[in-house]
PQR file with spaces between the fields and no chain letter, atoms N, CA, C, O and H, PARSE charges and radii, in Angstrom:
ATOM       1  N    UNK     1      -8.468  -48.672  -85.014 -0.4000 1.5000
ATOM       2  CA   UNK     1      -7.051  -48.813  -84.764 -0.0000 2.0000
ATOM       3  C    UNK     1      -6.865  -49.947  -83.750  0.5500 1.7000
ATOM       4  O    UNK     1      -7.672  -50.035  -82.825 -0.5500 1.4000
ATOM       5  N    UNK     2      -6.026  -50.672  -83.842 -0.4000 1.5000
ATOM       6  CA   UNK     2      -5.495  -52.088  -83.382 -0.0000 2.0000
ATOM       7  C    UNK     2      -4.921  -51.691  -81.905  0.5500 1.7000
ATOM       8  O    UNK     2      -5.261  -51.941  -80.748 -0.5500 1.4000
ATOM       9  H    UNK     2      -5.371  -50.601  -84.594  0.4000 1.0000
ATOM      10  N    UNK     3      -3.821  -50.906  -82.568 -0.4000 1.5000
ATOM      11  CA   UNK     3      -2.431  -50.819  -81.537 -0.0000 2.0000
ATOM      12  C    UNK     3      -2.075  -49.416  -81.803  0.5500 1.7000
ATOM      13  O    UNK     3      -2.667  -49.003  -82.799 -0.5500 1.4000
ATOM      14  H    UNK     3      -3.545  -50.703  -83.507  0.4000 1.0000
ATOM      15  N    UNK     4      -1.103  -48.309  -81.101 -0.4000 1.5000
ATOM      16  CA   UNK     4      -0.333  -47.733  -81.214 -0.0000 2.0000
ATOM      17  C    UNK     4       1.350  -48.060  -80.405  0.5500 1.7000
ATOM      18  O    UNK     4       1.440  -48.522  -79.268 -0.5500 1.4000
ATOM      19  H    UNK     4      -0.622  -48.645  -80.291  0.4000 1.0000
ATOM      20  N    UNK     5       2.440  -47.737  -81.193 -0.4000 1.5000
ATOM      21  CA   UNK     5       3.798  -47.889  -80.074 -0.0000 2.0000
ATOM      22  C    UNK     5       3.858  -46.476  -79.673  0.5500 1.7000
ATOM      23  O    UNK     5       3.854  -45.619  -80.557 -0.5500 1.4000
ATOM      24  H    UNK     5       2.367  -47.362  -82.117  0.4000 1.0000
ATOM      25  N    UNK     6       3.916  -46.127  -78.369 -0.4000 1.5000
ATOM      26  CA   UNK     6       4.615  -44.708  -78.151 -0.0000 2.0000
ATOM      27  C    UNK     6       6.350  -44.877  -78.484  0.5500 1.7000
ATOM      28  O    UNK     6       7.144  -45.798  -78.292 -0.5500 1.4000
ATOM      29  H    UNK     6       3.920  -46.823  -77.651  0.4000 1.0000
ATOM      30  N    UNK     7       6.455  -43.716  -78.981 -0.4000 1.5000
ATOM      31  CA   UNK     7       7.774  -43.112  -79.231 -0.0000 2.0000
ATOM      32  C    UNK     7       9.018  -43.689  -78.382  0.5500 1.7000
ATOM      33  O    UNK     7      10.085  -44.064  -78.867 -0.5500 1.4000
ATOM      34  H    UNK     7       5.810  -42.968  -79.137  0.4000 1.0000
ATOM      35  N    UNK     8       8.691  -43.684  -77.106 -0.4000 1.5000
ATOM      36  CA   UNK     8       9.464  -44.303  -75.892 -0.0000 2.0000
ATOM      37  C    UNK     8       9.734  -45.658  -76.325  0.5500 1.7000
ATOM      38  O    UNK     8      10.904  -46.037  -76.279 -0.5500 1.4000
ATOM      39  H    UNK     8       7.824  -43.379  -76.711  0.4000 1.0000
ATOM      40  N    UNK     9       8.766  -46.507  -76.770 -0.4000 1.5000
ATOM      41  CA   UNK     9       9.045  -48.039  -76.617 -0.0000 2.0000
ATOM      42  C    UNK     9       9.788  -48.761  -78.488  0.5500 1.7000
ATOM      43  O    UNK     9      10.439  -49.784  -78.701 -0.5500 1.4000
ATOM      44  H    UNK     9       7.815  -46.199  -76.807  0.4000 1.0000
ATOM      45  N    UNK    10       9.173  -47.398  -79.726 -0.4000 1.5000
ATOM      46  CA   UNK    10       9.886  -47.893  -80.670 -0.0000 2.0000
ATOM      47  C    UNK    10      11.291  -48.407  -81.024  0.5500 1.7000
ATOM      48  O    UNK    10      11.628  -48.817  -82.135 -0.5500 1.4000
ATOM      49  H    UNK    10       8.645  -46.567  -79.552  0.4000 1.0000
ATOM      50  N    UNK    11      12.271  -48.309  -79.636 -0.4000 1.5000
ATOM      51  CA   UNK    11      13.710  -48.930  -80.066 -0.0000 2.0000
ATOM      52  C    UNK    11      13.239  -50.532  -79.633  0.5500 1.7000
ATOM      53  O    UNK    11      13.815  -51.469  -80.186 -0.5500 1.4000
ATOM      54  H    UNK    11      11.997  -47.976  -78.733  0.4000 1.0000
ATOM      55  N    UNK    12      12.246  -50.774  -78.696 -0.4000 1.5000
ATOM      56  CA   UNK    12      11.782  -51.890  -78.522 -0.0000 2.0000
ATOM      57  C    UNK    12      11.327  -52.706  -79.294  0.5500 1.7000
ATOM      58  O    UNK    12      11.611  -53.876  -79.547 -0.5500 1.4000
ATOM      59  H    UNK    12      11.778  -50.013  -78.247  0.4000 1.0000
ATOM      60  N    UNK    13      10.403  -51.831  -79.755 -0.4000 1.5000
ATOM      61  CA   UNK    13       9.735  -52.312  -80.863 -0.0000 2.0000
ATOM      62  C    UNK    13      10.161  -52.682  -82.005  0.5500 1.7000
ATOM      63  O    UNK    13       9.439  -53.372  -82.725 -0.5500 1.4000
ATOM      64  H    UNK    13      10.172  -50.880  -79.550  0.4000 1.0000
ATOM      65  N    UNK    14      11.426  -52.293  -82.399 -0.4000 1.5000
ATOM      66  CA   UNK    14      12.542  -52.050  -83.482 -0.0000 2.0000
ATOM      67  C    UNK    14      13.048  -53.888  -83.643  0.5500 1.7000
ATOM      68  O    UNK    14      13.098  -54.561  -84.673 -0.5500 1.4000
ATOM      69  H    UNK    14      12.012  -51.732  -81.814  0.4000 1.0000
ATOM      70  N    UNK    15      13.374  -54.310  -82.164 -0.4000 1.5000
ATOM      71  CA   UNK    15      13.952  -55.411  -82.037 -0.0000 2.0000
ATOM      72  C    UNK    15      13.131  -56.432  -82.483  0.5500 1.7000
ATOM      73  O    UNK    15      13.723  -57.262  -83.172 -0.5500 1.4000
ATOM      74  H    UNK    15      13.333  -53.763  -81.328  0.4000 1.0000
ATOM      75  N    UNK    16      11.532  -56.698  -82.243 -0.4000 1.5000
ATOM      76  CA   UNK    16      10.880  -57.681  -82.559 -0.0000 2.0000
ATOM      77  C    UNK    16      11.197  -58.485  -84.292  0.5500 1.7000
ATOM      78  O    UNK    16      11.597  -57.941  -85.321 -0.5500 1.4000
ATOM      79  H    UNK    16      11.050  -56.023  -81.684  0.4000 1.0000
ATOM      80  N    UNK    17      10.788  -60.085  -84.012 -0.4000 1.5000
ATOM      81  CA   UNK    17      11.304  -60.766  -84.780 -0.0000 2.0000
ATOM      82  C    UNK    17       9.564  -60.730  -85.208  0.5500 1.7000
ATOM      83  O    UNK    17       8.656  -60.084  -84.684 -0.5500 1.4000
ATOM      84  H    UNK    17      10.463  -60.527  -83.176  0.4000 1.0000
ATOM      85  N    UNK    18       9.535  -61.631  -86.290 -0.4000 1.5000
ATOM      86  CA   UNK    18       8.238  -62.294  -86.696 -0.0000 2.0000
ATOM      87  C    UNK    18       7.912  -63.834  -85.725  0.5500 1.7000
ATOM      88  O    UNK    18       8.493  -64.901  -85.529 -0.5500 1.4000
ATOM      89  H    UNK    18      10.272  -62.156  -86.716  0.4000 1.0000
ATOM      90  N    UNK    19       6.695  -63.207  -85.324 -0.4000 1.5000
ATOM      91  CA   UNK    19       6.504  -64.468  -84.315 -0.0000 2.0000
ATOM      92  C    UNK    19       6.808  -64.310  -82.543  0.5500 1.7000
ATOM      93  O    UNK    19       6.604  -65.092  -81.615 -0.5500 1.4000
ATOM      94  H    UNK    19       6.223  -62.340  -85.484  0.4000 1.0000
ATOM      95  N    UNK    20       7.232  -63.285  -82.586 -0.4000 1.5000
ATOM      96  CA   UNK    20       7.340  -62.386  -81.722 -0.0000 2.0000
ATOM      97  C    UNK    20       5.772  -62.008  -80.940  0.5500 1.7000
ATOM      98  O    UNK    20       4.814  -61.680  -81.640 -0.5500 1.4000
ATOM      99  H    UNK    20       7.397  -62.650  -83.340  0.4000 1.0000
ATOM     100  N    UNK    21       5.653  -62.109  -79.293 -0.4000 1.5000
ATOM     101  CA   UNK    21       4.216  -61.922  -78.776 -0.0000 2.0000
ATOM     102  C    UNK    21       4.173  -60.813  -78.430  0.5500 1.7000
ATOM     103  O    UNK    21       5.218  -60.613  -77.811 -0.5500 1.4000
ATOM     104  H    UNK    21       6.431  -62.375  -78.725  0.4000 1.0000
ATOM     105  N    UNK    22       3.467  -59.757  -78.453 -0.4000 1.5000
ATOM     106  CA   UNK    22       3.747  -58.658  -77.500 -0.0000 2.0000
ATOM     107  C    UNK    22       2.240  -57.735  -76.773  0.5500 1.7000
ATOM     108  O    UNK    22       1.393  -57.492  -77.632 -0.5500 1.4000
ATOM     109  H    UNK    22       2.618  -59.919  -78.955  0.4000 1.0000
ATOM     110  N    UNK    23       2.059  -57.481  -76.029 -0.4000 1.5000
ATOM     111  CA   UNK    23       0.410  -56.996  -75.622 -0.0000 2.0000
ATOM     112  C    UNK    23       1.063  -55.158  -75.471  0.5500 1.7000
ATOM     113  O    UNK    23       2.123  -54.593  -75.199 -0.5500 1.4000
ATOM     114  H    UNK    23       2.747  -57.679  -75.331  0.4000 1.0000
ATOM     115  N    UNK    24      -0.306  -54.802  -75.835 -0.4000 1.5000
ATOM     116  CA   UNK    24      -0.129  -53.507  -75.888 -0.0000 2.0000
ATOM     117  C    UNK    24      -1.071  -53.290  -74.402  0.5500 1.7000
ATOM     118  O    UNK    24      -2.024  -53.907  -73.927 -0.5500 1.4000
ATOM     119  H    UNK    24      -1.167  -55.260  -76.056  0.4000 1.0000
ATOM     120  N    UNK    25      -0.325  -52.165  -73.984 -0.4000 1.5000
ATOM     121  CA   UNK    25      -1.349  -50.947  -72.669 -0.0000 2.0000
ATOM     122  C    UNK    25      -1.851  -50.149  -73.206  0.5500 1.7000
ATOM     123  O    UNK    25      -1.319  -49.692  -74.217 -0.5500 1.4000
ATOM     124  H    UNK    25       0.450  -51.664  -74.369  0.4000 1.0000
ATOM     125  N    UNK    26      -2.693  -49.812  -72.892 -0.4000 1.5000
ATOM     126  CA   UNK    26      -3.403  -48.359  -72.595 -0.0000 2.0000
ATOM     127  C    UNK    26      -2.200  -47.140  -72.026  0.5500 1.7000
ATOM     128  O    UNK    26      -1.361  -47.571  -71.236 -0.5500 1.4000
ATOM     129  H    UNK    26      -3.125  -50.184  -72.070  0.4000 1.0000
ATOM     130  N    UNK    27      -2.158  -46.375  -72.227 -0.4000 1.5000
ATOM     131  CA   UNK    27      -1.609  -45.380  -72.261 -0.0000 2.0000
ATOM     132  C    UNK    27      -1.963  -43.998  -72.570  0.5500 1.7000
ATOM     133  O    UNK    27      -2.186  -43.830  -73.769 -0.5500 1.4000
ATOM     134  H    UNK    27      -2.841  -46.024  -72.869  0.4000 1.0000
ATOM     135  N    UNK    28      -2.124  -42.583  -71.571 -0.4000 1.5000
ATOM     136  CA   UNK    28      -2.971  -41.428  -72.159 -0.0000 2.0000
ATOM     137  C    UNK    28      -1.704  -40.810  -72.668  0.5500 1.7000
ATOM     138  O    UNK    28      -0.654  -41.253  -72.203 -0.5500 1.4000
ATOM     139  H    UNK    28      -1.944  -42.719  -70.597  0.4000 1.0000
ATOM     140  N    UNK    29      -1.655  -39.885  -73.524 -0.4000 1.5000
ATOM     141  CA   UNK    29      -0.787  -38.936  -74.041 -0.0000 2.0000
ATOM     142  C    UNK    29       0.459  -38.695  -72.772  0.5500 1.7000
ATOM     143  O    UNK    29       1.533  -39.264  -72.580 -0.5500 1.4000
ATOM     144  H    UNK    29      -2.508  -39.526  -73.902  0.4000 1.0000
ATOM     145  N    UNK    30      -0.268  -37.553  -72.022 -0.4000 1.5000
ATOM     146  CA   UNK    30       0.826  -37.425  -70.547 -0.0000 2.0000
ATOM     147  C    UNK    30       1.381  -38.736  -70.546  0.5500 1.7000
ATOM     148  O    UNK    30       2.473  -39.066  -70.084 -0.5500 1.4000
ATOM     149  H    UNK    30      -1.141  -37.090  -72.177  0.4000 1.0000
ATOM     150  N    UNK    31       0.849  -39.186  -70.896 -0.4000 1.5000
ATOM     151  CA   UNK    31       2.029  -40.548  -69.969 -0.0000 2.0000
ATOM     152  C    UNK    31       3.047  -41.484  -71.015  0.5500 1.7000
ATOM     153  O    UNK    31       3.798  -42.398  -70.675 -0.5500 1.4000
ATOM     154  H    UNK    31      -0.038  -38.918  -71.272  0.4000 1.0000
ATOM     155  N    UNK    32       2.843  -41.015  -72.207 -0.4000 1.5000
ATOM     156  CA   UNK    32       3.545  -41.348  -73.497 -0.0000 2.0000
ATOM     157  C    UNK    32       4.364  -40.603  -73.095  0.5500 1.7000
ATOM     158  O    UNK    32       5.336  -41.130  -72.553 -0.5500 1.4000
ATOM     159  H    UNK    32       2.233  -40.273  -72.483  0.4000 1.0000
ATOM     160  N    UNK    33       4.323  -38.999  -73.190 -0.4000 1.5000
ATOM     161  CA   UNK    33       4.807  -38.084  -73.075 -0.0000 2.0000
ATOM     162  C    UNK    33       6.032  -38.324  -71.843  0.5500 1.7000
ATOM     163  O    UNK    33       7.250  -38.231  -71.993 -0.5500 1.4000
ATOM     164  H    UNK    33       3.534  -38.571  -73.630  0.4000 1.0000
ATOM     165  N    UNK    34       5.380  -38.610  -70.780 -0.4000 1.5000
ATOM     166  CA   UNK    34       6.334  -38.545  -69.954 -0.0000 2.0000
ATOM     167  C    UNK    34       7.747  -39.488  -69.596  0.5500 1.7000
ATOM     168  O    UNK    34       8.797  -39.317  -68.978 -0.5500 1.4000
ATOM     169  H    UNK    34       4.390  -38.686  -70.659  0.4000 1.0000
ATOM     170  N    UNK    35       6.884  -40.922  -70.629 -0.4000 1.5000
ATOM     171  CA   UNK    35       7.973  -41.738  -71.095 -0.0000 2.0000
ATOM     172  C    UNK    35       8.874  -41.420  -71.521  0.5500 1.7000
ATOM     173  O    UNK    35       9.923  -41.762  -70.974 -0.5500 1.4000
ATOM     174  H    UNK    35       6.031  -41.060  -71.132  0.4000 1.0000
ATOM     175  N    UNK    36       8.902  -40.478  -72.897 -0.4000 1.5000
ATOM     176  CA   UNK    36       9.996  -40.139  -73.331 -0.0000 2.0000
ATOM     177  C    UNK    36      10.774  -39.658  -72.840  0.5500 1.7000
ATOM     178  O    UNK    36      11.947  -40.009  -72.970 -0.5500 1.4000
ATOM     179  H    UNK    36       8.050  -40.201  -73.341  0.4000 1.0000
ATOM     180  N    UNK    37      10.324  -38.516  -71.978 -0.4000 1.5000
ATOM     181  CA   UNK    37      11.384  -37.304  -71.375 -0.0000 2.0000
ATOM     182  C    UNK    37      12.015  -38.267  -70.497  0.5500 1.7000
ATOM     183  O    UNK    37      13.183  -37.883  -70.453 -0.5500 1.4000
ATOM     184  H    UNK    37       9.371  -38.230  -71.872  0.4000 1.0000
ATOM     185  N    UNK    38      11.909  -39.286  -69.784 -0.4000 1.5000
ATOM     186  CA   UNK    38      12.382  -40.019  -68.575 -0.0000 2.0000
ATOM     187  C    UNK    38      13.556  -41.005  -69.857  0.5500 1.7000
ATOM     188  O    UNK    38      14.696  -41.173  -69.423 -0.5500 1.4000
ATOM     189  H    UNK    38      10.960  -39.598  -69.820  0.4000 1.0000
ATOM     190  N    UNK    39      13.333  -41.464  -70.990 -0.4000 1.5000
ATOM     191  CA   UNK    39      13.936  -42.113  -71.597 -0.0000 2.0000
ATOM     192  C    UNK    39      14.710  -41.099  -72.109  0.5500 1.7000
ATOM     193  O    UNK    39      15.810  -41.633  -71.966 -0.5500 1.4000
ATOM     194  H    UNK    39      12.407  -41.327  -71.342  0.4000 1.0000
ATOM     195  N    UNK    40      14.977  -39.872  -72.674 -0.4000 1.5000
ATOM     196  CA   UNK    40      15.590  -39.157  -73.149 -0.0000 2.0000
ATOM     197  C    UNK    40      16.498  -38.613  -71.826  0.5500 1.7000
ATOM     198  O    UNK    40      17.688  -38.457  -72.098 -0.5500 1.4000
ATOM     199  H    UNK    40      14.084  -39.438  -72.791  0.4000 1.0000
ATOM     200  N    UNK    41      16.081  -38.281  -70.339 -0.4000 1.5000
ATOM     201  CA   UNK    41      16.830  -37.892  -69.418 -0.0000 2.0000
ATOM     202  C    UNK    41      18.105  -39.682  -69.126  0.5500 1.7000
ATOM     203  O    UNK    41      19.332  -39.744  -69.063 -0.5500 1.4000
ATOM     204  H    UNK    41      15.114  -38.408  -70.118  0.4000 1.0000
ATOM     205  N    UNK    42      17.406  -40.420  -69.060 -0.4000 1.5000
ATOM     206  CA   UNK    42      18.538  -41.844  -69.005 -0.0000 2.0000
ATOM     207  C    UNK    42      19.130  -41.527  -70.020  0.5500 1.7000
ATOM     208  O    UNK    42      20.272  -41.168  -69.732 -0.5500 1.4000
ATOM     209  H    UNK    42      16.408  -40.370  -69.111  0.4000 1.0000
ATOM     210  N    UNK    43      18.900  -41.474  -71.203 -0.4000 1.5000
ATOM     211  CA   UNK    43      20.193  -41.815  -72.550 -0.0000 2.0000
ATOM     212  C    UNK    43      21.227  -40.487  -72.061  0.5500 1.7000
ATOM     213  O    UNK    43      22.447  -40.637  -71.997 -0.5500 1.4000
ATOM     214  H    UNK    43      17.973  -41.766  -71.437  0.4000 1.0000
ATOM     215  N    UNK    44      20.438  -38.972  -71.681 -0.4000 1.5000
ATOM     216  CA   UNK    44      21.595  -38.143  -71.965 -0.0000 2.0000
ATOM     217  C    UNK    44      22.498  -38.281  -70.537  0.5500 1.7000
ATOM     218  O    UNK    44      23.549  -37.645  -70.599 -0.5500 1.4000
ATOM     219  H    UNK    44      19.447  -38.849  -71.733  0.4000 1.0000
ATOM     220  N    UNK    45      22.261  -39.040  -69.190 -0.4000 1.5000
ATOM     221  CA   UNK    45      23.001  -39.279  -68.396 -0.0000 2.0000
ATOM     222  C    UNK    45      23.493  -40.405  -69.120  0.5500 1.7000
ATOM     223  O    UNK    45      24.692  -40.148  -69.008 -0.5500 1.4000
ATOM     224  H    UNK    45      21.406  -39.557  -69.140  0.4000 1.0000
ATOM     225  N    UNK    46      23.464  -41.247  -69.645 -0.4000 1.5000
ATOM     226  CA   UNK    46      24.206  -42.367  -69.906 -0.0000 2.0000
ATOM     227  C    UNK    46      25.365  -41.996  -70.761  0.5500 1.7000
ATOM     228  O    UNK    46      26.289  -42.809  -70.733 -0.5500 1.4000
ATOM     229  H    UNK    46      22.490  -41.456  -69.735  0.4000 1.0000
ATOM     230  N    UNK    47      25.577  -40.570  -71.785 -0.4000 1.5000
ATOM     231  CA   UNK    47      25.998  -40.540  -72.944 -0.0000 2.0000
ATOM     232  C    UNK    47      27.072  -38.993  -72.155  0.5500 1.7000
ATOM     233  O    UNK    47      28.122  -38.517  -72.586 -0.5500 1.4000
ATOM     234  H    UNK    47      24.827  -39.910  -71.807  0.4000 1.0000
ATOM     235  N    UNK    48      26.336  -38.624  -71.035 -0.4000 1.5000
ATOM     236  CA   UNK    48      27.663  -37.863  -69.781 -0.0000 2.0000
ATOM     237  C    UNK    48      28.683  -38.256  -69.413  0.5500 1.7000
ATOM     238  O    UNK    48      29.799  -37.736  -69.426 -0.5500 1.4000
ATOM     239  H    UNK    48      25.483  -39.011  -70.684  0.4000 1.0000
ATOM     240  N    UNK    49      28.030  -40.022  -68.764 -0.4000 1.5000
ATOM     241  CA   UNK    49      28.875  -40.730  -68.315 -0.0000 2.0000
ATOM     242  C    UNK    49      29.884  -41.433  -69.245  0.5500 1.7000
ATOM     243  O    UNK    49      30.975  -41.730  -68.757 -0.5500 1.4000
ATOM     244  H    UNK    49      27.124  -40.445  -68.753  0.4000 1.0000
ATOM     245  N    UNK    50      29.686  -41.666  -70.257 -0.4000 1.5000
ATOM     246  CA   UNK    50      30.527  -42.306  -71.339 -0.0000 2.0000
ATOM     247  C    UNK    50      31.408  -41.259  -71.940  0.5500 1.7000
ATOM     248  O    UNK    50      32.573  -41.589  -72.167 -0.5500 1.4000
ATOM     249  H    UNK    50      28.800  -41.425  -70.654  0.4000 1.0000
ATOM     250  N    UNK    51      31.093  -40.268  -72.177 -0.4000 1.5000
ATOM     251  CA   UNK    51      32.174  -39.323  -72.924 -0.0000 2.0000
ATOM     252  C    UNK    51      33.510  -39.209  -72.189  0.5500 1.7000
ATOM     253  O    UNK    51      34.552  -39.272  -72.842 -0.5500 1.4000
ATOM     254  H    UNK    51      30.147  -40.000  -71.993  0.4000 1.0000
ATOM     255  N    UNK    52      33.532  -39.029  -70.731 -0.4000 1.5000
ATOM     256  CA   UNK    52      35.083  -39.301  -70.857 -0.0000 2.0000
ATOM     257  C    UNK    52      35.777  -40.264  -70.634  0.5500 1.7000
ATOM     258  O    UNK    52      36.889  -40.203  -70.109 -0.5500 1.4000
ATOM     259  H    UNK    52      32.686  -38.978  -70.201  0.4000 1.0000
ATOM     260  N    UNK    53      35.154  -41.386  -71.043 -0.4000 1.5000
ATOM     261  CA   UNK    53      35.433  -42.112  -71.175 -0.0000 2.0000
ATOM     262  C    UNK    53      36.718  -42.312  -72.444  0.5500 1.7000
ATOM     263  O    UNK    53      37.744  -42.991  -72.487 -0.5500 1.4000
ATOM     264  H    UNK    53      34.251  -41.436  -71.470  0.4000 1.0000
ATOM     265  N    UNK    54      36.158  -41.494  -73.256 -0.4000 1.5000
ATOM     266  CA   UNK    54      36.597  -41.566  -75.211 -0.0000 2.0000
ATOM     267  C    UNK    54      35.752  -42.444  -75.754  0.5500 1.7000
ATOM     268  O    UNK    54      35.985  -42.404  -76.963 -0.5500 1.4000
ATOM     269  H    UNK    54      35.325  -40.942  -73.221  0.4000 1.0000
ATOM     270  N    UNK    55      34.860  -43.253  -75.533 -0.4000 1.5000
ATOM     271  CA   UNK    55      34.133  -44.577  -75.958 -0.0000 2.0000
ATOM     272  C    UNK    55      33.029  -44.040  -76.935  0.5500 1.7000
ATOM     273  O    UNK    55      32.479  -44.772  -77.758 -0.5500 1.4000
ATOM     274  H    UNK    55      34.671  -43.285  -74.552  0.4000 1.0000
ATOM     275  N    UNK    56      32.812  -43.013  -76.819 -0.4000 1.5000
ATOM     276  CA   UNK    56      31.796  -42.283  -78.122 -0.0000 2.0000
ATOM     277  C    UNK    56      32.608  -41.744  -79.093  0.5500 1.7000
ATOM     278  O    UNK    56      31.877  -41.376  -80.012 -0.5500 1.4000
ATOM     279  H    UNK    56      33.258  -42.419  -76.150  0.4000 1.0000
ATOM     280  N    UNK    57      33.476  -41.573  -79.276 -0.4000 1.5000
ATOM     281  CA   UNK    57      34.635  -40.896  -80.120 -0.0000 2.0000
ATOM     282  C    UNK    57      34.645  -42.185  -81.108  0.5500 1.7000
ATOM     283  O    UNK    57      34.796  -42.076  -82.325 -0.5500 1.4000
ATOM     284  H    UNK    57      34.070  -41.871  -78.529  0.4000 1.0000
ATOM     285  N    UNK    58      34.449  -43.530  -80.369 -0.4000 1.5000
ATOM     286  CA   UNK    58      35.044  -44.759  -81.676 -0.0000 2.0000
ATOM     287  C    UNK    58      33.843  -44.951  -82.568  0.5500 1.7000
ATOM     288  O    UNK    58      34.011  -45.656  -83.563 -0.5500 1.4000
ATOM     289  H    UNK    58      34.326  -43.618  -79.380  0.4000 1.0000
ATOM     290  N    UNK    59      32.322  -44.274  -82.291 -0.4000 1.5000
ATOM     291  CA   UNK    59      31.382  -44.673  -82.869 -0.0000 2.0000
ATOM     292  C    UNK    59      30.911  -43.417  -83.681  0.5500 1.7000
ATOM     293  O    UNK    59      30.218  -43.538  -84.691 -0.5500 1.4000
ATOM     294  H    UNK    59      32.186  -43.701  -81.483  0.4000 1.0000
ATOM     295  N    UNK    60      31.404  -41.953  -83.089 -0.4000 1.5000
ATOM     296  CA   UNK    60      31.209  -40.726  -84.329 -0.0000 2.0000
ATOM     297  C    UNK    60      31.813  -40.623  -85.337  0.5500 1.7000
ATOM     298  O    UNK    60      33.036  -40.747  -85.291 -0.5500 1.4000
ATOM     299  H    UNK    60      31.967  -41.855  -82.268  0.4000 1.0000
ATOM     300  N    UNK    61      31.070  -40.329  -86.741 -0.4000 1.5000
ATOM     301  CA   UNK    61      30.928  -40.467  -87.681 -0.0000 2.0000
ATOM     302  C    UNK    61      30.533  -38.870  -88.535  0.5500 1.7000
ATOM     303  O    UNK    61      30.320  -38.855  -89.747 -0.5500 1.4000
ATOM     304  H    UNK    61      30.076  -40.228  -86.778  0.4000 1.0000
C-alpha cells in the first residue's frame, strides 16, 4: 500500500486537481480517530452557530 487518506482529511482530498502535490504522514488509528471527532466537534459548533442565523434553511433540501 502506497498511501491511505484518513476520513478527517477526505473533504481535502476531495478538492485535489490532477497535478496536484501532496505528501502523506504517518498516522496510528487513535490519531485518525481522533481527527475526526475534533473535525466532527468543529462542523457541529459551526452548524449551532449558523442555525439561527436561518442560513441553513436556504441550503435544506
Amino acid at each position: 500500500m502506497i498511501g491511505t487518506v484518513i476520513t478527517a482529511d477526505l473533504p481535502k482530498a476531495s478538492q485535489l486537481i490532477p497535478g496536484d502535490r501532496i505528501r502523506f504522514c504517518r498516522a496510528t488509528m487513535e490519531e485518525a480517530q481522533q481527527a475526526l471527532r475534533e473535525q466532527m466537534e468543529k462542523l457541529a459548533e459551526l452548524k449551532k452557530r449558523l442555525e439561527p442565523s436561518g442560513i441553513l434553511k436556504l441550503f435544506a433540501r
